[in-house]
Backbone as JSON, one array per atom type, in Angstrom:
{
  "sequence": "XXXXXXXXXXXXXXXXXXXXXXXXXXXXXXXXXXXXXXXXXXXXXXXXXXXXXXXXXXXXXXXXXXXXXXXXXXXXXXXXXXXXXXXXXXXXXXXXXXXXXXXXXXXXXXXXXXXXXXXXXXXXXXXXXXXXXXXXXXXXXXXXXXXXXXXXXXXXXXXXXXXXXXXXXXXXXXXXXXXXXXXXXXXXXXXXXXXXXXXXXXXXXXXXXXXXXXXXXXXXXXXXXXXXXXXXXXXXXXXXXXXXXXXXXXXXXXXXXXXX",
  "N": [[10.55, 11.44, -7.89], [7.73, 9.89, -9.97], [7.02, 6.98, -9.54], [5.06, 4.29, -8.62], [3.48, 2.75, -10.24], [2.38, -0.09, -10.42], [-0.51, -0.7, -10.57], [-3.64, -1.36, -10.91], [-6.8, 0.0, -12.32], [-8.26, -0.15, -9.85], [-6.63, 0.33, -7.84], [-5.33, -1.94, -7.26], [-2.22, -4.36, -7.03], [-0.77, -5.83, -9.3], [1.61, -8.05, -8.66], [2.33, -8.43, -5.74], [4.02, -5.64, -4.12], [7.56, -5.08, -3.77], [9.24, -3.36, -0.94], [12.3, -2.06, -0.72], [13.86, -1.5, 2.3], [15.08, 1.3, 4.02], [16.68, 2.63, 6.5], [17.09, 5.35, 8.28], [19.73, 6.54, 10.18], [21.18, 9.14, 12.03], [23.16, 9.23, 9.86], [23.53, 7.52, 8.95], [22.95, 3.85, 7.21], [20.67, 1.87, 9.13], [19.88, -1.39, 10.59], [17.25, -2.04, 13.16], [16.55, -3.74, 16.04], [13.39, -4.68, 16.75], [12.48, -2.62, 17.16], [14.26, -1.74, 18.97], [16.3, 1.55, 19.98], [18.81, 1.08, 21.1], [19.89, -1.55, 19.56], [21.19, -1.46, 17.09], [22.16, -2.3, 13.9], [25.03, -1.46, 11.47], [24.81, -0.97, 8.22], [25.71, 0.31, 6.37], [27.35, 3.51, 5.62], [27.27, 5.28, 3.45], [24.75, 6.05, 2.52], [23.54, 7.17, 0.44], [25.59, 6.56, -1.81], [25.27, 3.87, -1.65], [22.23, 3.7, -2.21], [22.2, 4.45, -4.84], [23.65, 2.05, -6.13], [21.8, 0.54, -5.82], [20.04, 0.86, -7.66], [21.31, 0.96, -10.0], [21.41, -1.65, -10.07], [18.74, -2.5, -10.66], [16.81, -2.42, -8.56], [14.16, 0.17, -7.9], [12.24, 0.86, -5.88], [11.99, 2.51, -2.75], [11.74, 2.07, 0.41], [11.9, 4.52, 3.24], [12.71, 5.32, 6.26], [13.13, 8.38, 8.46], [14.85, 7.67, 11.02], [16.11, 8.99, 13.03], [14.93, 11.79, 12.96], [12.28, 10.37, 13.68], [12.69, 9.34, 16.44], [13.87, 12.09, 17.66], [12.39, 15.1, 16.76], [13.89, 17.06, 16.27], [16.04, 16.81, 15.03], [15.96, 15.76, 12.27], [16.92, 14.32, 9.2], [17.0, 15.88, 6.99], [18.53, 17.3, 5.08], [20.26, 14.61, 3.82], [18.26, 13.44, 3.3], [16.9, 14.9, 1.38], [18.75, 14.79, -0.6], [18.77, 12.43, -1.47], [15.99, 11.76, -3.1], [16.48, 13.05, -4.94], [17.8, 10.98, -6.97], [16.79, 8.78, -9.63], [14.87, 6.94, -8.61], [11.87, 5.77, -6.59], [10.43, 6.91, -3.87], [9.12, 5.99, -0.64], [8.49, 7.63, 2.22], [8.65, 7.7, 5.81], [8.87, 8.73, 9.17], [8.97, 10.9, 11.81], [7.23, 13.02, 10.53], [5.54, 15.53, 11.62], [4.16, 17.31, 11.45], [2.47, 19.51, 8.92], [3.94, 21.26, 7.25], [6.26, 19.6, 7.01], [5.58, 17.46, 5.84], [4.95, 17.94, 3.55], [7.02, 19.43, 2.34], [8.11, 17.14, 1.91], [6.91, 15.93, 0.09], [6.81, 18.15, -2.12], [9.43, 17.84, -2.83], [9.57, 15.57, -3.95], [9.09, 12.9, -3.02], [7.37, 10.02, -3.51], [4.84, 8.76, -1.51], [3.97, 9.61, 1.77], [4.28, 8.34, 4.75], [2.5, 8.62, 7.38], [2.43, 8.27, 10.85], [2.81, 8.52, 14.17], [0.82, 11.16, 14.25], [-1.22, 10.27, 13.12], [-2.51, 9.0, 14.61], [-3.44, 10.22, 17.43], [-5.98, 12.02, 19.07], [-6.5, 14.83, 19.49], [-6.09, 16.19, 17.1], [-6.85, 16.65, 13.6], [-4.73, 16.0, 11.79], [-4.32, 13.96, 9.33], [-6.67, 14.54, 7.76], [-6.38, 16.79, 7.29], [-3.93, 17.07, 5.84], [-5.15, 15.86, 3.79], [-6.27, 17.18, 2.44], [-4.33, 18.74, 1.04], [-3.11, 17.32, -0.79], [-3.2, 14.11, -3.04], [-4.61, 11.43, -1.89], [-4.18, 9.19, -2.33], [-1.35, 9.33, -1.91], [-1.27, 8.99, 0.73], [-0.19, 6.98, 3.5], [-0.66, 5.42, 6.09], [0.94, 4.76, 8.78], [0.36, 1.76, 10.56], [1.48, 0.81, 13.63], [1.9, -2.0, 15.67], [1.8, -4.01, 18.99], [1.73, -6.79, 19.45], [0.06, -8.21, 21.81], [-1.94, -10.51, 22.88], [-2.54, -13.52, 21.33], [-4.94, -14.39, 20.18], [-6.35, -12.97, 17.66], [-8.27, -10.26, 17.62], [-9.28, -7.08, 18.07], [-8.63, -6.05, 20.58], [-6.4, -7.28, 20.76], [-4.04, -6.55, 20.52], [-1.74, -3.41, 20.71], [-1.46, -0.17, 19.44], [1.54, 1.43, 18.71], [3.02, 5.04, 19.27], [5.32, 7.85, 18.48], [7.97, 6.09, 17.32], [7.29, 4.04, 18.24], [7.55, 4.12, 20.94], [5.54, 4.75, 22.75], [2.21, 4.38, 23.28], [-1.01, 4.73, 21.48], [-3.26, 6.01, 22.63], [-6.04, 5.78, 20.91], [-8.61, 3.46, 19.62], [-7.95, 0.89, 17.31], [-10.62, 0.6, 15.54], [-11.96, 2.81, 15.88], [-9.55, 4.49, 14.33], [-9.36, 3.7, 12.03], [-11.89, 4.24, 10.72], [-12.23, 7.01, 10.25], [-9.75, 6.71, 8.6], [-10.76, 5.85, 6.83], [-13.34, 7.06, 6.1], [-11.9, 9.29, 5.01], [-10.99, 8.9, 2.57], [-8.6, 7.38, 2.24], [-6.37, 5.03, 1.51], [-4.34, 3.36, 1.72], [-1.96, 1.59, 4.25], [0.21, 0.62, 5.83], [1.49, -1.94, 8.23], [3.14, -2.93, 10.96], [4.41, -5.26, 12.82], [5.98, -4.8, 15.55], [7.33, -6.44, 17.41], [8.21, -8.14, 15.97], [10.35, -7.15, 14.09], [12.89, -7.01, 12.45], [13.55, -9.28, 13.01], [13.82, -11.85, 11.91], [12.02, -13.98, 11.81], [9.4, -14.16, 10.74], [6.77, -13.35, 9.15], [3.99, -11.62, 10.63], [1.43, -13.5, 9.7], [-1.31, -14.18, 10.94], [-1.96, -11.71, 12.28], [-2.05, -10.17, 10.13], [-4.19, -11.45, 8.02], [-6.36, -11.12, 9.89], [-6.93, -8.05, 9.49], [-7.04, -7.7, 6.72], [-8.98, -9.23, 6.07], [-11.29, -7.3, 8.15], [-10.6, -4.92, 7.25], [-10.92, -5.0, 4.15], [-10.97, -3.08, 2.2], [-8.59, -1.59, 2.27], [-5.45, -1.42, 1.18], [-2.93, -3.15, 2.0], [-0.11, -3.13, 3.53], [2.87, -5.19, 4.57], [5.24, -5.4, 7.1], [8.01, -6.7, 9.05], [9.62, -8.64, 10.49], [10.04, -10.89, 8.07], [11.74, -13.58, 6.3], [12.25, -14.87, 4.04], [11.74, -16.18, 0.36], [9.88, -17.95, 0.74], [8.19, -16.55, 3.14], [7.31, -14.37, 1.89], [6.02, -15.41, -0.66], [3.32, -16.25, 1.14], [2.74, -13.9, 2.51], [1.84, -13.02, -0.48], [-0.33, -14.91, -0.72], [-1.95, -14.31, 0.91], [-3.16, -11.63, -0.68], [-1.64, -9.38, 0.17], [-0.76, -5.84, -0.67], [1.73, -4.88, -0.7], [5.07, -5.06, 0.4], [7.69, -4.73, 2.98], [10.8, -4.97, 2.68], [14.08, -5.46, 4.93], [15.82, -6.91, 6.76], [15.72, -9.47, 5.74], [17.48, -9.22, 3.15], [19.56, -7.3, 4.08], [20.64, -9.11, 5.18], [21.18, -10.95, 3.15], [19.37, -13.62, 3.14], [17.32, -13.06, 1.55], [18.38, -12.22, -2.34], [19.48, -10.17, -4.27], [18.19, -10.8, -6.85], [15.8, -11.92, -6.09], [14.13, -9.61, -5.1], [14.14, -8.65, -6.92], [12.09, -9.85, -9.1]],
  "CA": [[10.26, 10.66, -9.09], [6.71, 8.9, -9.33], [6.77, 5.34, -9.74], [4.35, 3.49, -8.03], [2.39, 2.83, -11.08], [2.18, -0.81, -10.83], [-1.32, -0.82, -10.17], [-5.0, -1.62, -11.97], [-7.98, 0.74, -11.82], [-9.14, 0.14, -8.55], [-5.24, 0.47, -7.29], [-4.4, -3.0, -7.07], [-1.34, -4.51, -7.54], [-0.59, -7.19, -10.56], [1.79, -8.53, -7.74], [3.25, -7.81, -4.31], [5.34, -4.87, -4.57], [8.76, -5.06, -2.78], [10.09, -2.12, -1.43], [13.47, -2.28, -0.03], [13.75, -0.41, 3.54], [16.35, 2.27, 4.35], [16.38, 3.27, 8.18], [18.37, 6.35, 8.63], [20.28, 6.64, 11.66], [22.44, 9.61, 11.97], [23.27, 9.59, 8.39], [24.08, 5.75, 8.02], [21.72, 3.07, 6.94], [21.15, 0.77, 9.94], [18.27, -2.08, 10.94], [16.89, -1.8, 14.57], [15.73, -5.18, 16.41], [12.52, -4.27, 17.55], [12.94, -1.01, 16.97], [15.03, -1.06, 20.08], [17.69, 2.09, 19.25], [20.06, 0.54, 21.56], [20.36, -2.51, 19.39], [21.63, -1.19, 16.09], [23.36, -2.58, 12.89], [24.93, -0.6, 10.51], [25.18, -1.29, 7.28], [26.58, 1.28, 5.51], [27.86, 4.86, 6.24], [27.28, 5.94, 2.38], [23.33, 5.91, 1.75], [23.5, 8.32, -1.03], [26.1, 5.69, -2.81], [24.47, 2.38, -1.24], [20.67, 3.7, -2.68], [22.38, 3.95, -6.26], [24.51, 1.28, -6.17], [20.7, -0.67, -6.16], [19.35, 1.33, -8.5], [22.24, 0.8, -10.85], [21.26, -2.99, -10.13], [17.74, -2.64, -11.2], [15.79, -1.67, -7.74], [13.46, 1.39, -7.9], [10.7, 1.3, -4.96], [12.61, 2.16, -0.89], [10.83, 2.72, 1.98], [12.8, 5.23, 3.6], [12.63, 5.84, 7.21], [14.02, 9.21, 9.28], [14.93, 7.01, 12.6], [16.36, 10.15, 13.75], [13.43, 12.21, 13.07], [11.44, 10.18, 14.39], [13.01, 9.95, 17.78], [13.85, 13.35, 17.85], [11.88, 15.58, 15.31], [14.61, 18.06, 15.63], [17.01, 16.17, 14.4], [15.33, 15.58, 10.66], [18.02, 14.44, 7.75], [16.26, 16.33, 5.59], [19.44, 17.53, 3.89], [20.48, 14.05, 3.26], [16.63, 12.7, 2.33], [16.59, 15.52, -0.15], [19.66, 14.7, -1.76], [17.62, 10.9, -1.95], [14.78, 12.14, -3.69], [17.14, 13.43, -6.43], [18.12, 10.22, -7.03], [16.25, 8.03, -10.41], [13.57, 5.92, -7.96], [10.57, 6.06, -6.06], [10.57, 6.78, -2.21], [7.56, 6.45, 0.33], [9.35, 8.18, 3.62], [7.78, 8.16, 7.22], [9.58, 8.82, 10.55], [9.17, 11.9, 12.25], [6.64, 13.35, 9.88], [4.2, 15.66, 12.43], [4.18, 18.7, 10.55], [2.26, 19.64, 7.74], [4.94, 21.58, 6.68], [7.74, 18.88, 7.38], [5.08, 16.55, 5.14], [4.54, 18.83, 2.23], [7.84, 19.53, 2.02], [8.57, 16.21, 1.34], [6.02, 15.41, -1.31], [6.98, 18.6, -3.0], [10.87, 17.65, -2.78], [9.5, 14.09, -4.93], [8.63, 12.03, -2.44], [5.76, 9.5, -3.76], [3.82, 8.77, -0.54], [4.09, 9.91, 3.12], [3.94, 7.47, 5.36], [2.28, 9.26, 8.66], [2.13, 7.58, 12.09], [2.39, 9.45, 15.51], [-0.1, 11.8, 13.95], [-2.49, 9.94, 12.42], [-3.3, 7.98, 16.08], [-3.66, 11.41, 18.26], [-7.48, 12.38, 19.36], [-6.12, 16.12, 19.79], [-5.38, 16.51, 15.85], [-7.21, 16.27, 12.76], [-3.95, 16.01, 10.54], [-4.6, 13.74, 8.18], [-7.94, 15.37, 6.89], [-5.85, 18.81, 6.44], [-3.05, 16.73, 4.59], [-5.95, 14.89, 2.48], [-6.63, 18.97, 1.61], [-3.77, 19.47, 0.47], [-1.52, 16.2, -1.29], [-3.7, 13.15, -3.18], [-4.8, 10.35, -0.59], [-3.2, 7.98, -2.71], [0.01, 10.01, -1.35], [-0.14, 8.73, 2.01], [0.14, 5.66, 3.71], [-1.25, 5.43, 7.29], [1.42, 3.71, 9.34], [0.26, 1.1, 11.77], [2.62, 0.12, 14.4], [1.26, -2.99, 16.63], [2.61, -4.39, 19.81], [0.72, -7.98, 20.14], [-0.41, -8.6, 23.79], [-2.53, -11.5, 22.83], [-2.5, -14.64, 20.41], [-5.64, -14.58, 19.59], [-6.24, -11.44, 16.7], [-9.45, -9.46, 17.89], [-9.15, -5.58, 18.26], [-7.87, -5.67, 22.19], [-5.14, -8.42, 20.87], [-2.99, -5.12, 20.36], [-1.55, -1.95, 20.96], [-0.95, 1.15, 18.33], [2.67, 2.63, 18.93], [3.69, 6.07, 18.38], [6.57, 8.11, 18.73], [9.05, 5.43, 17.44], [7.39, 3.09, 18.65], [7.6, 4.69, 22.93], [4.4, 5.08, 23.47], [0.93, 3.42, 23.28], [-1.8, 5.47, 21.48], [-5.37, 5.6, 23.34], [-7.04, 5.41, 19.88], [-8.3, 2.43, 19.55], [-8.0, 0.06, 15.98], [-11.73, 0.7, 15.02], [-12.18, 4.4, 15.04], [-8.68, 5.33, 13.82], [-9.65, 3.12, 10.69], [-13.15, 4.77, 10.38], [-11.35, 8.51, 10.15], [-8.76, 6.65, 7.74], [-11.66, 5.54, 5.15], [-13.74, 8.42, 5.43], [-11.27, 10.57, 3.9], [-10.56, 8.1, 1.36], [-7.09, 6.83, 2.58], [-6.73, 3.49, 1.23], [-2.74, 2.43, 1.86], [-2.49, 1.3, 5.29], [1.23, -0.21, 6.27], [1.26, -2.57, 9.09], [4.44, -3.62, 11.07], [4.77, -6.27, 14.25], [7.05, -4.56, 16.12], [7.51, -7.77, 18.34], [9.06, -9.35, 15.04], [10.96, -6.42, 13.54], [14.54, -7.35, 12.18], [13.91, -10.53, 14.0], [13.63, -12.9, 11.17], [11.27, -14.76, 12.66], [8.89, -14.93, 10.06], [5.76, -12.01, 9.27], [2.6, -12.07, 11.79], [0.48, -13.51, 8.69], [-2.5, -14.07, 11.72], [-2.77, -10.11, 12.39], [-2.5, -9.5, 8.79], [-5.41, -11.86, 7.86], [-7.11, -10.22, 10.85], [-6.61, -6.78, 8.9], [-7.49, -8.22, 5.71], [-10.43, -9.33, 6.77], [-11.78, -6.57, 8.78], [-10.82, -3.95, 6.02], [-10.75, -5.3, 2.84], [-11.14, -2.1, 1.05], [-7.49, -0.78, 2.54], [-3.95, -1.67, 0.79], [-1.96, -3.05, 3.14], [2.0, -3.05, 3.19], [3.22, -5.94, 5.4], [6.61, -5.13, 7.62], [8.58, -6.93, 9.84], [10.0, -10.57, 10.43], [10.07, -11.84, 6.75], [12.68, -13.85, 6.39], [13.04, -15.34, 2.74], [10.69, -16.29, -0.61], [8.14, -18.26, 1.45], [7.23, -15.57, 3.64], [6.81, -13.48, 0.5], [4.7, -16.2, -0.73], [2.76, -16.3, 2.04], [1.84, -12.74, 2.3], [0.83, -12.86, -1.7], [-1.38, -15.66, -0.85], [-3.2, -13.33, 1.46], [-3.15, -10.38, -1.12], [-1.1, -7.93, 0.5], [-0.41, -4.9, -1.62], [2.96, -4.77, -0.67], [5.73, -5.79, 1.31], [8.97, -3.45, 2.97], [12.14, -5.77, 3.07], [14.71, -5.3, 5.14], [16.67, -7.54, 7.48], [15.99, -10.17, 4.58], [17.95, -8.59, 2.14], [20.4, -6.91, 4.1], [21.24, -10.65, 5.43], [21.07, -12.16, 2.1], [18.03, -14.36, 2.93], [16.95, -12.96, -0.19], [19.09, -11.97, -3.7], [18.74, -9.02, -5.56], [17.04, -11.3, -8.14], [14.53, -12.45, -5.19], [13.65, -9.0, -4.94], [12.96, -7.97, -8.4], [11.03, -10.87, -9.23]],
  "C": [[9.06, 9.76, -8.81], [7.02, 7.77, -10.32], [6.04, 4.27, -9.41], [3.13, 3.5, -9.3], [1.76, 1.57, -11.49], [0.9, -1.26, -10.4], [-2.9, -1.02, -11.14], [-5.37, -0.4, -11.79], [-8.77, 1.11, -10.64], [-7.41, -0.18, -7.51], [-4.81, -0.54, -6.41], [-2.98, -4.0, -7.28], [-1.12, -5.97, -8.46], [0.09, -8.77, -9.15], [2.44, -7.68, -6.58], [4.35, -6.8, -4.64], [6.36, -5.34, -3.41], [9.52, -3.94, -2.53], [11.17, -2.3, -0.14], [13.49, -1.32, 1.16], [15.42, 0.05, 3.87], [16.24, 3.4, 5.25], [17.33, 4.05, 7.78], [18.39, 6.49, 9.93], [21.47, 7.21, 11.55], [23.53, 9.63, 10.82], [23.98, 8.2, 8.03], [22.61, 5.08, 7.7], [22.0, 1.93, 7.84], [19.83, -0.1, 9.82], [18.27, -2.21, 12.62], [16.48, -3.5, 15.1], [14.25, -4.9, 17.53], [11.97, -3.06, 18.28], [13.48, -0.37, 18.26], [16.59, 0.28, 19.11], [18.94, 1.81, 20.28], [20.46, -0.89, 21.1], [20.23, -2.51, 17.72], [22.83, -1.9, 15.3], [23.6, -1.59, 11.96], [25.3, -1.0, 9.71], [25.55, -0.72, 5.87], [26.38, 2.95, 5.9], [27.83, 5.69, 4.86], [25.87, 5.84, 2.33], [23.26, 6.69, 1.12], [24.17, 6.85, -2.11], [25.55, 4.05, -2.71], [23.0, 2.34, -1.79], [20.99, 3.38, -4.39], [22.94, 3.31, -6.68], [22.98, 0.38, -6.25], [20.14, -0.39, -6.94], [19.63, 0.24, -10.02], [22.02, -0.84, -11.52], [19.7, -3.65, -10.58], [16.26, -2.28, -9.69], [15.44, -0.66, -7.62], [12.37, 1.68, -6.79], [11.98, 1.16, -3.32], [11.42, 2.9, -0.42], [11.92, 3.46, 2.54], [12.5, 5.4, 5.11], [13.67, 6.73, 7.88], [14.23, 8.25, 10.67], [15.14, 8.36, 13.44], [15.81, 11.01, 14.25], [12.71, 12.0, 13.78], [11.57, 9.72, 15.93], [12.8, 11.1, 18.47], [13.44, 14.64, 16.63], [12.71, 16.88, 14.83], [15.84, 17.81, 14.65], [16.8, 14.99, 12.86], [16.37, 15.69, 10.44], [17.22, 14.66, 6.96], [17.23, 16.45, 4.95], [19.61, 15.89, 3.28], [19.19, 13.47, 2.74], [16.79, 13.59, 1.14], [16.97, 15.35, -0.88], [19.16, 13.03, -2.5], [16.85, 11.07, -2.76], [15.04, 13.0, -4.96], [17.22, 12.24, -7.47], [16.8, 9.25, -8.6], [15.24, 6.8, -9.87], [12.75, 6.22, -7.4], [10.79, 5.65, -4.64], [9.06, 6.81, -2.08], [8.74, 6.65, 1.47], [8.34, 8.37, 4.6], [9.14, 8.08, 8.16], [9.67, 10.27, 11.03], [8.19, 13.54, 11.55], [4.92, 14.24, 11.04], [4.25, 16.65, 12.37], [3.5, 18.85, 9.22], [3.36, 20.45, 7.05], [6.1, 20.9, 5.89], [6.76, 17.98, 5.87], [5.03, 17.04, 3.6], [5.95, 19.09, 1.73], [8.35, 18.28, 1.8], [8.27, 16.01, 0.08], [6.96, 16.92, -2.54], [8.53, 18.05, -3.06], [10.89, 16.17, -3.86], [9.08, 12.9, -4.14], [7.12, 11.31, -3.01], [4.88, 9.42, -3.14], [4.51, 8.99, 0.76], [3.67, 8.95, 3.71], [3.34, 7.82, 7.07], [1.44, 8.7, 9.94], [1.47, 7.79, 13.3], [0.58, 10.23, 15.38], [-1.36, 11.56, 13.52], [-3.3, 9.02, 13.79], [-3.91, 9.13, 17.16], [-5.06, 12.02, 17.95], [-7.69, 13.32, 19.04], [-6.33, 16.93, 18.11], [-6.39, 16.17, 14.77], [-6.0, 16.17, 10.97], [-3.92, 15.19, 9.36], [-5.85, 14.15, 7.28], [-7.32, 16.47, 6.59], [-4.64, 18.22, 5.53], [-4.33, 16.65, 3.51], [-6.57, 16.08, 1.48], [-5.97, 18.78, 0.67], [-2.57, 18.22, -0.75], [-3.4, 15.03, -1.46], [-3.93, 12.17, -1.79], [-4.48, 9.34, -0.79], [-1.85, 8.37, -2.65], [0.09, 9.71, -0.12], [-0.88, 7.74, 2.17], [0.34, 5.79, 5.54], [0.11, 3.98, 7.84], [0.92, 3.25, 10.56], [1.07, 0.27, 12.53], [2.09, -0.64, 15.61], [2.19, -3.04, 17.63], [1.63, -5.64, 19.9], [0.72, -8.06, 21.49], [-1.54, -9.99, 24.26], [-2.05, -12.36, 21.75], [-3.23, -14.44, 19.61], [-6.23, -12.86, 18.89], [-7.88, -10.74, 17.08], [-8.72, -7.89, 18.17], [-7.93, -5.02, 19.63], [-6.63, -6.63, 21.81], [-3.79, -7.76, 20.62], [-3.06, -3.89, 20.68], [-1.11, -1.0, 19.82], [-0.07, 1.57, 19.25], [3.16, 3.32, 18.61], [4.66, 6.68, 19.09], [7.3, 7.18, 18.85], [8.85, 4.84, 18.5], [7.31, 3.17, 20.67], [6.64, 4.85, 23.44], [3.18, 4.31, 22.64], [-0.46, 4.33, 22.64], [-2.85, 4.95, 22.37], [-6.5, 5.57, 22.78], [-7.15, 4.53, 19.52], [-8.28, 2.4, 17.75], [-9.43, 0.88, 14.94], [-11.85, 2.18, 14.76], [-10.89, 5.39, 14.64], [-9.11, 4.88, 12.4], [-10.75, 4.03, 10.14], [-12.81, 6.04, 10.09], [-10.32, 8.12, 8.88], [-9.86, 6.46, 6.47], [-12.27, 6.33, 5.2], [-13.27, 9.71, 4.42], [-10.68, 10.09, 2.97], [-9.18, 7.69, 1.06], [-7.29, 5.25, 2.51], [-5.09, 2.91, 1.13], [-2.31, 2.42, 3.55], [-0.6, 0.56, 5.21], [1.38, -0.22, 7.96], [2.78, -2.97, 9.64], [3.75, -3.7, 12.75], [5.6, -5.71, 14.59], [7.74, -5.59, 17.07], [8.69, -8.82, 17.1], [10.34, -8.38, 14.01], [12.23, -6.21, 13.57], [15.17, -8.3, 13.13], [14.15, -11.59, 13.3], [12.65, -14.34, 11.81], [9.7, -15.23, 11.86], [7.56, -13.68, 10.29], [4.54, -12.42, 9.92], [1.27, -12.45, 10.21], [-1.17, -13.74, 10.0], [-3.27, -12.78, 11.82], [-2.99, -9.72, 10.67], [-3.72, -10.1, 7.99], [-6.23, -10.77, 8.58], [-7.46, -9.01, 9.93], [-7.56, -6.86, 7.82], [-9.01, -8.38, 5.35], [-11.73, -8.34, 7.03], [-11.99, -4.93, 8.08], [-10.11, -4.05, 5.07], [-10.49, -4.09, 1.9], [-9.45, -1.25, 1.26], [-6.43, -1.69, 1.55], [-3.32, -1.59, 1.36], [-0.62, -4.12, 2.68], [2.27, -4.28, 4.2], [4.72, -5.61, 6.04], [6.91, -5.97, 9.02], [8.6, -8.31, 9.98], [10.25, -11.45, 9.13], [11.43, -11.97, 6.57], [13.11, -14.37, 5.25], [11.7, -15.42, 1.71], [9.54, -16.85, 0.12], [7.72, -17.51, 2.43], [6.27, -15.2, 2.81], [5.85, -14.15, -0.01], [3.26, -16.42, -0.25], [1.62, -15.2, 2.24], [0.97, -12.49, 1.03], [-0.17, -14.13, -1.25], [-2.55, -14.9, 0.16], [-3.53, -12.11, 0.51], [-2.64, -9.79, -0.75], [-0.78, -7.11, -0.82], [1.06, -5.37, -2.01], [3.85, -5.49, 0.88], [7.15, -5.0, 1.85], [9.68, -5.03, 3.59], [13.58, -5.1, 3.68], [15.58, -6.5, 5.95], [17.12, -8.96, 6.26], [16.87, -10.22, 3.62], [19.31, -8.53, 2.66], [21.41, -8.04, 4.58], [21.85, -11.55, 5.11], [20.9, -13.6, 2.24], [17.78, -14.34, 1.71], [17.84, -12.06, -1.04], [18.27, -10.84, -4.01], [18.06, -9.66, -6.45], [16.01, -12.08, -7.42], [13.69, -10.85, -5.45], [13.11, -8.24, -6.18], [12.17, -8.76, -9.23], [9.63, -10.81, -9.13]]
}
């Protein structure tokens, strides 16, 4: 189902979207702390009846992540994503996504945007130029996964991590970006893994940084937001958007925080 339509002409947003996050893990919906998978909550064992049970309540935009997937790429819930993507809302799904096949078969299945990580950091690969063939480029959504190693926000003040987060790409910041705007990829989601389902509050420093450095991208903010003045926070920088989870599932923030 497409929905992501809350946008101008030059595919900005009126305000901050909010899109609720829904880790799969082994066919529950859990949140990770730092995307350690040995330090799992679960918070429900129905995500088929827990996605429309928010619907029902007026939420339409999830972030979806395969955790599973993207650990182990053999171990894709595609059956249960598909039966998601039946469902009356609008998904963006990444985790485990390093297949044009595995990717295409999403989008055609309803998926709104792909969110593609591992793949999009690897020297070896030109996969996002053969997606950008074949699926709009306002269909995917370049995930960037940081590790801070400094304070101060310059290029070396981080690391890109792929594979769930286990590993360190060797591409740096600058020419994965330059490959992402050439082919006219302009949604860009960012997550601190250092702050992720920590409540601790969103790295607004790197996301300036970002901001900054490429203005022309739409970037998603993830990880650490802990209530309305985060959220605040990030709209006072512009972010596009924003993926909520630990917030929510906490109740930091109200279902009527989030459709606001």
């Amino acid at each position: 189902m497409r929905l992501f339509q809350k946008s101008n002409s030059l595919g900005y947003s009126d305000n901050m979207q909010k899109l609720l996050a829904i880790d799969l893990l082994d066919g529950c919906i859990v949140r990770l702390k730092k995307g350690d998978y040995a330090s799992v909550t679960v918070y429900s064992s129905d995500p088929l009846g827990f996605i429309q049970q928010k619907i029902d309540a007026g939420i339409s935009h999830f972030h979806l992540v395969d955790l599973s997937g993207a650990r182990e790429t053999e171990n894709s819930q595609l059956g249960l994503i598909s039966q998601m993507l039946k469902l009356p809302a609008s998904f963006q799904i990444g985790g485990g996504i390093r297949t044009l096949a595995k990717a295409l078969g999403y989008y055609e299945l309803g998926a709104q945007r792909l969110v593609i990580g591992t793949k999009a950091f690897e020297q070896s690969t030109d996969f996002l130029g053969e997606l950008a063939k074949q699926i709009p480029t306002d269909a995917i959504v370049v995930g960037l996964d940081v590790m801070p190693i400094k304070q101060d926000f310059v290029e070396q003040s981080f690391m890109i991590m792929t594979h769930a987060w286990q590993q360190a790409s060797p591409l740096s910041l600058s020419l994965a970006m330059s490959r992402i705007l050439a082919l006219g990829i302009r949604h860009c989601l960012c997550t601190d893994i250092s702050r992720d389902g920590m409540l601790e509050g969103p790295n607004l420093a790197l996301y300036r940084f970002l901001k900054i450095q490429y203005p022309d991208i739409l970037w998603t903010a993830s990880g650490g937001i802990r209530g309305l003045p985060d959220i605040a926070a990030l709209e006072a920088l512009s972010m596009h958007s924003a993926v909520i989870g630990k917030a929510f599932y906490g109740k930091y923030l109200t279902l009527e925080d989030m459709l606001c």
